[in-house]
Structures are given as structure tokens and as C-alpha cells.
C-alpha positions in Angstrom: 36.6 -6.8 -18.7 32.8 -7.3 -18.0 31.5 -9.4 -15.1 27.8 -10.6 -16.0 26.4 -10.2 -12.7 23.0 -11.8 -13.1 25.1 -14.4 -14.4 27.5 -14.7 -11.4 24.4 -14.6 -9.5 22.8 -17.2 -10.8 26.0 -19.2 -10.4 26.0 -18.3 -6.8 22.4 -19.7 -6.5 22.6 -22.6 -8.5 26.1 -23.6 -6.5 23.9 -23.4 -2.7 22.6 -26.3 -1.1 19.3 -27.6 -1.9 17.9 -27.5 2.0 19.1 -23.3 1.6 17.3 -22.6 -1.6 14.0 -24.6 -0.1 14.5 -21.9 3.2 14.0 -19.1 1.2 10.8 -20.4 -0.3 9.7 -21.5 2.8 10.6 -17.9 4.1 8.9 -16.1 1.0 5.5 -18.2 1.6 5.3 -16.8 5.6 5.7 -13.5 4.2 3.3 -14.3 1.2 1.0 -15.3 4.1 1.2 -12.7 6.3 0.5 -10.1 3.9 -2.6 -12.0 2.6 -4.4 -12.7 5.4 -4.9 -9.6 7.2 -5.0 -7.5 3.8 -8.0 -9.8 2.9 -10.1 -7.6 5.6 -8.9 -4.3 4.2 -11.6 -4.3 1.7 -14.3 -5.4 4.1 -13.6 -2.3 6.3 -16.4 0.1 4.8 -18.7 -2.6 5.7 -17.5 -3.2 9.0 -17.8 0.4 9.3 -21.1 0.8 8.5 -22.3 -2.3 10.2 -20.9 -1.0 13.7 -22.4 2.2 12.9 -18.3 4.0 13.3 -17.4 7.7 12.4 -14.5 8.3 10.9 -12.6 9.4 14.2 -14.0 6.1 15.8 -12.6 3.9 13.4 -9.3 5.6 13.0 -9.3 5.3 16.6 -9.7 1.5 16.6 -7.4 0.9 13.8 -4.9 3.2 15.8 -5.4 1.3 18.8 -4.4 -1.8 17.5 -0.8 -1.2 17.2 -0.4 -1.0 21.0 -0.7 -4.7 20.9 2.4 -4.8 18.4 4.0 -2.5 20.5 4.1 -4.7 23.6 4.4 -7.4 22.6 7.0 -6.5 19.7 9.3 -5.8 22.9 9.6 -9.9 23.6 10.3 -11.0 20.1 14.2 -10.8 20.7 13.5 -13.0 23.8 11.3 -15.2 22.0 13.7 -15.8 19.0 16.2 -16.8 21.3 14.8 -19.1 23.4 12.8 -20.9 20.5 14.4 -19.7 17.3 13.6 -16.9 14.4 11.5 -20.1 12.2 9.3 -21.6 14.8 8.3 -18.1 16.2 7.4 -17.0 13.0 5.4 -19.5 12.3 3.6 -20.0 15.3 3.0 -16.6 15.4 1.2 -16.1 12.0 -1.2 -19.0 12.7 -2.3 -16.9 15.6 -2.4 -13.9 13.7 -4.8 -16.2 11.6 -6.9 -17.1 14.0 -7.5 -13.2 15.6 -8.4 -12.1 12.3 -11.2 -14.2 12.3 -12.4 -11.9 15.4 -12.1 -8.9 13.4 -14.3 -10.2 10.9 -16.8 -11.1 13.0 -16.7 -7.5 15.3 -20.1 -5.7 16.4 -19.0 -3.1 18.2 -16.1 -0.9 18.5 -15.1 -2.2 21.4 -14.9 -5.5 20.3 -13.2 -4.4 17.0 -10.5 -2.4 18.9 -9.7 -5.5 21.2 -9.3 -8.2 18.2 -7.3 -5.3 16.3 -5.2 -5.3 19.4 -5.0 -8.8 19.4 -4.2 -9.0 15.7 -1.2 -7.0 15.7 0.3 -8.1 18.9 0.8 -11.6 17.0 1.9 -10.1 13.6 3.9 -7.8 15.2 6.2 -11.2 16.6 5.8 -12.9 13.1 7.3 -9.4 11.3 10.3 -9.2 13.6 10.5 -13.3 13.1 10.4 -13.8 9.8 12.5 -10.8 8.6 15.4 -12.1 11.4 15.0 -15.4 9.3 15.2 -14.0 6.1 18.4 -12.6 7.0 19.4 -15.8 7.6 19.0 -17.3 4.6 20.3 -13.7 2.7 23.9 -14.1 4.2 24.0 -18.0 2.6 23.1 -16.4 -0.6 25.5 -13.3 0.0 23.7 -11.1 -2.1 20.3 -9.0 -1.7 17.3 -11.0 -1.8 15.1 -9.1 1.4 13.3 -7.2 -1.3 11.8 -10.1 -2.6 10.5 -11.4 1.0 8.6 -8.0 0.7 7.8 -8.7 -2.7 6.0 -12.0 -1.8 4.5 -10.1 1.3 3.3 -7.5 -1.2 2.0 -10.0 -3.9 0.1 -11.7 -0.3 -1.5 -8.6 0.2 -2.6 -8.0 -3.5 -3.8 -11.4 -3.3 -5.5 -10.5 -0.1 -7.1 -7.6 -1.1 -8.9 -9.0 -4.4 -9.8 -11.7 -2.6 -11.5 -9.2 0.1 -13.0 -7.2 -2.4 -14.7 -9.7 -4.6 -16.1 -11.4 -1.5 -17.5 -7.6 -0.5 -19.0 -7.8 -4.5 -20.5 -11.2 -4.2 -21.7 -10.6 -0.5 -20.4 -13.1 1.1 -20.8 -13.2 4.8 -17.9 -11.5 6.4 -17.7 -14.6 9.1 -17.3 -17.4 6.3 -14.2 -15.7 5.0 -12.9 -15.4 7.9 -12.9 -19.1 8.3 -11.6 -20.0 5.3 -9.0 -17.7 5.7 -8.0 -19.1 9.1 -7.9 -22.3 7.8 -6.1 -22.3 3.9 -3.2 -19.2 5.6 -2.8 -21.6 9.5 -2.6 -25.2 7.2 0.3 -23.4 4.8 2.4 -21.4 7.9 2.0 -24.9 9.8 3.7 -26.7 6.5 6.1 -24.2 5.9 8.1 -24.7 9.2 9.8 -28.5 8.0 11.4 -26.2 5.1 13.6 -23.5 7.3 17.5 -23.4 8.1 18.3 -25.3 11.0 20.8 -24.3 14.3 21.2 -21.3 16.3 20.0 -17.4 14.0 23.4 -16.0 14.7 24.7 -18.9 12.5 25.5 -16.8 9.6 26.4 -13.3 11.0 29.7 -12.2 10.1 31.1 -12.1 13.3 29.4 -13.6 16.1 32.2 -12.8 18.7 31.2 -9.2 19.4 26.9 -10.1 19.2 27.7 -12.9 21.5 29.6 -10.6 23.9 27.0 -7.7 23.3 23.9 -10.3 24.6 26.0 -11.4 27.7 26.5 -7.6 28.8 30.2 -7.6 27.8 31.5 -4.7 25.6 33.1 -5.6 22.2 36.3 -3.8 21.9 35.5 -1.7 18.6 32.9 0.0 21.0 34.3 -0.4 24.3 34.8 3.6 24.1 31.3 3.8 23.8 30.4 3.7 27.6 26.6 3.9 28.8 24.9 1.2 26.7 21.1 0.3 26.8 20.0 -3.2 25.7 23.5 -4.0 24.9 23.7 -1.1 22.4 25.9 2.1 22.9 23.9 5.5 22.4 25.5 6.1 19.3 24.2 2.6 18.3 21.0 3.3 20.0 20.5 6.6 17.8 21.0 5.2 14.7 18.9 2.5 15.1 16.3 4.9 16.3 16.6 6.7 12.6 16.0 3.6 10.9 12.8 3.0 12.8 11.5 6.9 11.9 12.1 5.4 8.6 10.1 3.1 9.0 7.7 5.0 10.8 7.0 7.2 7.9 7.1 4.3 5.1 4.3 2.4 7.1 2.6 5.5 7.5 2.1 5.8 4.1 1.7 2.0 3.4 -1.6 2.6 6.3 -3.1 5.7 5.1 -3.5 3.0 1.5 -4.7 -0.1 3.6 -6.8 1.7 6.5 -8.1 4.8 4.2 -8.0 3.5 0.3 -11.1 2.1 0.3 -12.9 4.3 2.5 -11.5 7.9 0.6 -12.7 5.8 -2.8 -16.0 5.0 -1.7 -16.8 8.6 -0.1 -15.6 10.6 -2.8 -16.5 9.0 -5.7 -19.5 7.0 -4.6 -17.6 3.6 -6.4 -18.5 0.2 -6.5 -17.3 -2.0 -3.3 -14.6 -3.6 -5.7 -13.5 -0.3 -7.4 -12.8 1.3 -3.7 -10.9 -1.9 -3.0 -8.4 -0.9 -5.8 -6.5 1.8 -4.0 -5.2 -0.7 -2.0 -4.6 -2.9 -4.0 -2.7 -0.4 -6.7 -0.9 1.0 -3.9 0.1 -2.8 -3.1 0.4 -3.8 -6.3 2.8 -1.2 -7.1 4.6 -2.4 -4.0 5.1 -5.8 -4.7 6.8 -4.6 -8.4 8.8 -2.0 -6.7 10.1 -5.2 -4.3 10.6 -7.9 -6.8 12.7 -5.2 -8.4 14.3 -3.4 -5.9 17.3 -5.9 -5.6 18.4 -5.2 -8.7 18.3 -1.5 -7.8 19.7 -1.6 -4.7 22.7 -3.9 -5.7 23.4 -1.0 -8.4 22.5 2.1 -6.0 22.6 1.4 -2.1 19.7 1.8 -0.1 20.1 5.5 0.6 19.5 6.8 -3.5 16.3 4.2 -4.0 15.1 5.3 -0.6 15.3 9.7 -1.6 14.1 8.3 -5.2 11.4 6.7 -4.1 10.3 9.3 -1.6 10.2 12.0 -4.6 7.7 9.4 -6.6 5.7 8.8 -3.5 5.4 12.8 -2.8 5.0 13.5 -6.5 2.3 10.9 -6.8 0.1 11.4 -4.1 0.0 15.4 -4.3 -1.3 14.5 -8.4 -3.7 12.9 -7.3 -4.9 15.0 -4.5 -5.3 18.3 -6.7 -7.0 16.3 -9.6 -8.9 13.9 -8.0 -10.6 11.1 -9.6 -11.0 7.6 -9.3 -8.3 7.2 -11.8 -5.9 9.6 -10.8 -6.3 8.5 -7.2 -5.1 5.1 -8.2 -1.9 6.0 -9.5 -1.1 8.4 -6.2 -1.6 5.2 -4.4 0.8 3.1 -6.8 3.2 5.8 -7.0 3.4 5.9 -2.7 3.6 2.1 -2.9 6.3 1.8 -5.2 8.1 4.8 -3.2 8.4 3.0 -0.2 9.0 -0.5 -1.9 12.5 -0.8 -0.5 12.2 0.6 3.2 11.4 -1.9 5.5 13.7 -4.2 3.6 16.4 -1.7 4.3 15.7 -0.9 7.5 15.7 -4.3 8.7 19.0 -5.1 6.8 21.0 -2.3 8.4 19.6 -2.8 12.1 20.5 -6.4 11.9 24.0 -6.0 10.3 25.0 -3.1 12.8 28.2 -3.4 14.7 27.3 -3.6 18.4 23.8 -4.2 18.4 22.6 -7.9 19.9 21.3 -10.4 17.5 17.5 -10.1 17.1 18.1 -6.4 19.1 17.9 -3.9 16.3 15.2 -5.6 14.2 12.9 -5.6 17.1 13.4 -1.7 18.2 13.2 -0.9 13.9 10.0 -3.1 14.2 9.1 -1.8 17.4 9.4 2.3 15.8 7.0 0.5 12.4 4.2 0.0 15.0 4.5 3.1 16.5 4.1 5.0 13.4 1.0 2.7 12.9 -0.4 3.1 16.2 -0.5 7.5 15.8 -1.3 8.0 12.0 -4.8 6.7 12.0 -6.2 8.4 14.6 -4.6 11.5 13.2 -5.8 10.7 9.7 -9.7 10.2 11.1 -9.4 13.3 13.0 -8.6 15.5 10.1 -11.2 13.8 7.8 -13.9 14.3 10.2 -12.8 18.1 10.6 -12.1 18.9 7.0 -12.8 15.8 4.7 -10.4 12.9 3.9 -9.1 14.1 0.5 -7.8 16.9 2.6 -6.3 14.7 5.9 -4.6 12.2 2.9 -1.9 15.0 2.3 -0.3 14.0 5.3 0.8 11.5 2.8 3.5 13.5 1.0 4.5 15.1 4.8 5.7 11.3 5.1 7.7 11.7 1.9 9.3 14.3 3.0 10.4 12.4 6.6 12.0 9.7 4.9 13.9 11.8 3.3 15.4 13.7 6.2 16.2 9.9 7.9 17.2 8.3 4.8 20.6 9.5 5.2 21.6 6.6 7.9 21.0 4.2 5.1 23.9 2.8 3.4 25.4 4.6 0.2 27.1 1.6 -1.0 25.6 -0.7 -3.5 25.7 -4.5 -2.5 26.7 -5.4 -5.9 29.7 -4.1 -4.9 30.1 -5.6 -1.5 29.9 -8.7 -3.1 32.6 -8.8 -5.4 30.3 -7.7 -8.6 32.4 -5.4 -10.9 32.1 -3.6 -14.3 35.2 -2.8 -15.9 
């Protein structure tokens, strides 16, 4: 006998409630939104460059000071979520985020570009932890996998983004009156999106609240009373493996970076491109992302995380190394897409498996994954500047495949079982 499951699936969507269904669009556009607006200024970064007067040590040194900001205040998100909930954080959150990117658009100096970077990700660092805690929410009614396509939408916002920022770069248009439009079009939509998510307490829908509960209040659950020493309610063991999802993730958004921070940069000094070419490693890296995502479900249903993540890792390396020894505008385009759709599935995965681990406190291992993300963004730029200012920045980009090759010495934590089979999809 043969289950259809995109069938059954669809019969499992079409059976949830209406106010469910409207939650995950509402949870998709936050995503959609953070993505777009800050990747709108990617493009704009050679001219922000230039402007200031940066080198490329300088810059990377900005960009990798900005991080700390996530860092910090990444660390509260758990708190946050708790006292005011995973929606209203998240959305409260990304109109700020809004609002500080207008300061990095309207930077002259580097000090003052470092500071509204900082600023920047200390907000979007709350609304990433946020939104994905949410998203989980709203995956557990469905009871399949649909935290790919949150990425996906957050991809698709930061293809948006980036043609956006690039044909505004083409046209000329002051880097101050995008900035305001962007503050206003991304903070109206977050503001409107908040009516739309799930309702109650965020440890609603977790399969067992009993030993989370216990976990937050300091008490031991008794499948990991054995455990002993715990930190932030997690045993070590706990504490380890959470740890190797976040160096997952440290490696995935290093690669996602060295496309955002670098693309346009590496495009425009080797190849001597237009402003809107150079904007198109970005957004072929991103664009190759948001496929990667809108797909990955169906992949990861069928495979588990742990195979997409060491396949993916093989087309990232693969890619990137191409186009490093042959480099042209066109070649470098398809390293870019081939790293983005390597690391489509990561954060998705990483966030899934922190937040369904046994023994770690609700909102507890999404913020230390997020929290190992930022870090990861906070030491590859500076390190990526460095090295193009002592050899050139084709050469410093093959850290890129070194990150292919850490994901996949942590990608064994992920899961090997494929959710289509943890949800009662078979094939007979």
C-alpha cells in the first residue's frame, strides 16, 4: 500500500484551524521582513565604504563588531519571551531593527558605523531567537516540517532586499531616503503582523511540558536526574550538544556572511563590475537560499537533517572552490549559489533540535544556538578583512570551503531520522 504524503499533508493542513494557518503567514511575513530590511543595505556597502574612506581591515572590523550587540543582548531573549511572549518580542524587536538600520545608512565615520551595526544586531539578534521560538509554535500544530520555509520567506526577504539595495545603488538614490522608506513600509507590516499570531503561553504545544516546566523552576526532570551539575537548567551532556548545534551554526552563517559582507565588495574589486552586477553575489547566494528552503522540507521529511546537512556542505565546498580557481563574474555567482543552497537547511535544523531537546528550558536552547550564530558573525569578518588586505580577497574567500568542512564534523548531532517518518508518513 502507498500513502500519498503530500496528499496526507495537505489533508493535515486543510483539517487546522483558520486562526493556525493565518499564524504561520503572519510568522513567514516577520521572517520575510527581517531578511529584507537589513539585506537592503548589503548592496550599498561599497558605497558606504568608499564614502567613509574604510580599508578593508576597517570595515571587516565594524561589520565584526556588530555582532557583540547580538551577543549581549541575545542572552535576554529567553527572559524576554517569557515575561512578554515569543510574538510580541518578535515583533517589537524587528521594528527596532528597522529603525537602527536607518543609522547605518546614514553613517560617516567608522565609529559611527560600528555603533549603529552594534545597535542593529542587538535588536535582530532578539527578533531571530523570537520568531524562530514562534515558528516552532505554529510547526508542532501542523506536526510536520515547515521551519524551512520560515527561512525560505527570510531568504526570498533578503533577495528582495538586495535588488532593492542594488537598483537604488544604480539609480543613485540617496542612501538616507531608502533608509526611510525602509523604516517605514518593513515597521507598518511587523506592527500589522502581530494581530495574526497563536495566542497563550510558547510552551503551549511542546510535547511534554512537565519536564521544561520543572527544568525553568531549577527542578531536575527524572529522565536526567542522573545528570547532576546543570547550567541554565541544562545538564552538561545537554549543554554539549547544544553547544555543537550552535558550531553549526557558527560555520553556516559564516558562510551566509562572507556572501552578504564580502559579495559585493570581492565583485566589484576583482572584476571592476557595475554597482548592480556586484550586488548579484548576494543575491545568487540568497537566492539559491531561499530555493534550497522552500525545498528543503520535502528533503528533510525524506532524509533527516543530518544527510541534507553533509550534502549540502559537499555543494557549498565544491561550489565555492570552482569558483575560486576559475574566477569570473560568472563563475563567482554560482560559488555563491552553490554555498547558499548548501547551508539552506541549517539554521532551520539547528533551531528545531535545540528546541525539541529533552532537558533544556523552553526558549533555553534556541537562544544559546542563536547566541553561537552571532558569534560566528562577530569573528569571521574581521578575519576575512585581515587576509584580503594581506593577500587579496579572492584568496581570504577560501575560508569559505574551511566552513564546509566544520559543518561537516558538527553535523553529526543532527538527527538521522526523516520527519516523514516521525509523523506517521509511510511507503509500503
Amino acid at each position: 500500500m502507498i500513502v500519498n504524503v503530500h496528499s496526507s499533508a495537505g489533508a493535515r493542513a486543510s483539517a487546522l484551524p483558520a486562526d493556525v494557518r493565518r499564524a504561520r503567514w503572519a510568522v513567514s511575513l516577520v521572517f520575510f521582513l527581517n531578511g529584507a530590511s537589513f539585506c537592503a543595505i548589503l548592496p550599498r556597502y561599497p558605497e558606504l565604504v568608499e564614502s567613509i574612506g574604510l580599508s578593508n581591515t576597517a570595515f571587516g572590523l565594524a561589520v565584526g563588531i556588530g555582532p557583540i550587540g547580538g551577543l549581549v543582548a541575545g542572552l535576554g531573549a529567553a527572559t524576554l519571551m517569557s515575561r512578554f511572549g515569543s510574538a510580541r518580542v518578535a515583533v517589537i524587536a524587528q521594528i527596532i531593527a528597522s529603525t537602527t538600520h536607518l543609522a547605518v545608512y546614514l553613517s560617516g565615520s567608522w565609529l559611527w558605523l560600528a555603533a549603529s551595526l552594534v545597535l542593529a544586531m542587538a535588536a535582530d539578534s532578539i527578533t531571530d531567537i523570537a520568531m524562530n521560538a514562534h515558528g516552532m509554535r505554529v510547526e508542532r500544530r501542523y506536526r510536520r516540517s515547515i521551519m524551512n520555509s520560515y527561512h525560505g520567506w527570510w531568504s526570498l526577504g533578503a533577495v528582495c532586499g538586495g535588488l532593492v539595495g542594488a537598483a537604488c545603488a544604480q539609480l543613485g538614490m540617496p542612501l538616507w531616503i531608502q533608509g526611510i522608506i525602509g523604516l517605514v513600509a518593513f515597521g507598518v507590516l511587523a506592527a500589522a503582523s502581530l494581530r495574526f499570531m497563536l495566542p497563550g503561553h510558547d510552551a503551549t504545544e511542546r510535547p511534554s511540558t512537565a519536564g521544561a516546566t520543572a527544568a525553568s523552576s531549577g527542578e531536575v526532570p527524572a529522565n536526567v536526574a542522573a545528570a547532576g551539575f546543570r547550567i541554565a537548567g541544562m545538564s552538561l551532556r545537554a549543554l554539549g550538544l547544544v553547544a555543537a548545534l550552535g558550531m553549526i551554526l557558527v560555520f553556516a552563517g559564516s558562510t551566509e556572511d562572507a556572501g552578504n559582507t564580502w559579495g559585493a565588495l570581492f565583485m566589484h574589486s576583482t572584476f571592476e563590475v557595475t554597482p548592480f552586477v556586484a550586488g548579484m553575489a548576494f543575491v545568487a547566494l540568497q537566492g539559491a537560499q531561499t530555493i534550497g528552503r522552500f525545498t528543503g522540507d520535502v528533503v528533510v521529511d525524506r532524509l533527516g537533517d543530518r544527510t541534507t546537512a553533509r550534502l549540502g556542505a559537499l555543494v557549498a565546498a565544491l561550489g565555492m572552490t570552482f569558483a575560486l580557481l576559475l574566477p569570473s563574474p560568472v563563475t563567482a555567482m554560482i560559488g555563491f549559489a552553490a554555498a547558499g543552497w548548501g547551508v539552506a537547511t541549517l539554521f532551520p535544523a539547528a533551531y528545531r533540535a535545540a528546541d525539541d531537546m529533552p532537558g533544556v528550558p523552553h526558549g533555553v536552547g534556541i537562544t544559546v544556538v542563536g547566541w553561537f550564530a552571532r558569534l560566528g558573525f562577530f569573528v569571521t569578518p574581521p578575519l576575512i578583512g585581515a587576509l584580503a588586505d594581506a593577500l587579496t580577497l579572492r584568496y581570504a574567500l577560501w575560508m569559505m570551503p574551511v566552513y564546509a568542512l566544520g559543518i561537516l564534523v558538527f553535523s553529526g548531532v543532527l538527527s538521522t531520522r526523516s520527519r516523514r517518518a516521525a509523523t506517521g508518513a509511510v511507503s509500503e
